[in-house]
C-alpha positions, 0 to 999 in steps of 0.5 A, a space after each residue: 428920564 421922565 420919557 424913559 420911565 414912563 415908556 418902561 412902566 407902560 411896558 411893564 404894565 402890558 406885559 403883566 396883562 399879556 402874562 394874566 391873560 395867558 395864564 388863564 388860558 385853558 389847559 389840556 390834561 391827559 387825564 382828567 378822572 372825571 365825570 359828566 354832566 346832563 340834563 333836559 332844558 324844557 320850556 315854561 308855559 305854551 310854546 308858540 307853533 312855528 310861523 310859516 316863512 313866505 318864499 318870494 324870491 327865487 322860488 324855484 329853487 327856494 320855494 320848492 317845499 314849505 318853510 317854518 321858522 326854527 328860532 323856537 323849536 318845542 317838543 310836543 311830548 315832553 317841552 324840550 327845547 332844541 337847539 340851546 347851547 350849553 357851556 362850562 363857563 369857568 373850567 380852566 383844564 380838562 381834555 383837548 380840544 380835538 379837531 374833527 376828523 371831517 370838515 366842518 360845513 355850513 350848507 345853504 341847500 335850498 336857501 336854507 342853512 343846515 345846521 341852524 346851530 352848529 358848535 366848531 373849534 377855534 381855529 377849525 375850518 368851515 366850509 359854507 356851502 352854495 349847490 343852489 346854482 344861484 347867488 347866496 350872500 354870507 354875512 356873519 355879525 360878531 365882536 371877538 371875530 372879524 365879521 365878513 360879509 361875501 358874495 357866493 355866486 353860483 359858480 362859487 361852490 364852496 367858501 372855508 372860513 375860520 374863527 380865531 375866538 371864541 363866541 356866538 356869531 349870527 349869520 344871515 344871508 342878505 341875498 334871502 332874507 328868510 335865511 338864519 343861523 347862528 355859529 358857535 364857536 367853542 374854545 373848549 370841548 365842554 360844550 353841548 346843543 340839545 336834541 330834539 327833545 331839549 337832551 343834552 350832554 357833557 362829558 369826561 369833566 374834571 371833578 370842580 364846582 362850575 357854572 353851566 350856561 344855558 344860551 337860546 337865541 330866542 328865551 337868552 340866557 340862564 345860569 345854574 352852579 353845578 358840582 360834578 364829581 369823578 366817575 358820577 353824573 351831575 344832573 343839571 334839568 333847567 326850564 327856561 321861559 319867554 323873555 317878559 317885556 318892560 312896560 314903559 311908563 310914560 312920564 307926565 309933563 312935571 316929571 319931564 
């Protein structure tokens, strides 16, 4: 008897977990009568210059123009930040996520992964790409998704993958070491990559109070509250700034 209830009360306790996962899902509406989001995301104080990367393998087809990092890109005009991934952290209906109409893809071309940044569906198709005519060696490094680690030799000129769940995931090529990107996979539409000049924006989103999510793979993450109202744009500006280094403080043999 004692068996029995407890295997039932386990059970039960499963599904009503199962049931509150599911139920905060995001839901589809056909109309969402909403508005949009923008903004500029730009960078405090004096940006650094991009480094220049030193090619020292298969030059000939990795070196044949210069390379310069892009983990901080900074415009000289108006210190726009390109490049930062901005999400709806908390909204739980508005429009569908769309499948796109192409094929999404990953291209290596030159030894070098274009886009650096790219937004994708769950569940839509990758296609990473290999027209270097060398070997190429795709490693993902995620949590909420299986990471795959594959040889792309010459002859394989193309591999489709997909994304179950939604994070941001860092690729790399171990074949190249210079080589890095980042994969972000989205579970609903309300995302945005800023520009070149650190523009972005995010629209048809139902009227709510909602957090917005600034993410930069070098300056990390910010928060802001934003309220968006129906048929108005919400301006949502943010400067982000260098991560500052904690000194660690060395311990004297009493406080050991």
């Amino acid at each position: 008897m004692r068996s029995n209830f407890s295997k039932t009360f386990w059970v039960g306790i499963v599904g009503i977990m199962v049931f509150a996962t599911q139920s905060r899902a995001y839901e589809a509406v056909e109309d969402t009568k909403g508005g949009s989001i923008s903004g500029t995301v730009t960078f405090v104080g004096s940006p650094p210059a991009p480094q220049k990367i030193n090619i020292d393998k298969d030059v000939e087809i990795c070196g044949t123009h210069e390379k310069f990092t892009e983990y901080l890109l900074v415009s000289k005009k108006n210190k726009g930040i390109q490049n930062v991934v901005v999400s709806i952290t908390n909204i739980e209906k508005g429009k569908a996520l769309v499948m796109p109409e192409e094929t999404l893809q990953l291209n290596q071309k030159g030894c070098w992964f274009n886009p650096h940044i790219q937004i994708i569906p769950v569940e839509a198709t990758l296609e990473i790409l290999n027209p270097d005519g060398i070997m190429h060696n795709i490693h993902t490094l995620s949590i909420e998704n299986p990471s795959f680690n594959k040889a792309q030799p010459k002859f394989k000129k193309k591999m489709k993958v997909t994304f179950e769940f939604a994070e941001i995931i860092k690729v790399k090529c171990d074949a190249h070491n210079w080589m890095g990107g980042w994969i972000v996979v989205a579970e609903h539409p309300y995302y945005a990559l800023s520009d070149e000049t650190g523009s972005f924006a995010i629209k048809d989103v139902p009227p709510g109070e909602y957090t917005l999510e600034y993410w930069h793979e070098t300056l990390g993450k910010q928060t802001q509250v934003i309220t968006v109202k129906a048929g108005a744009e919400t301006q949502a500006d943010i400067a982000m700034k260098p991560k500052v280094k904690e000194k660690k403080i060395k311990k004297t043999p009493e406080e050991k």
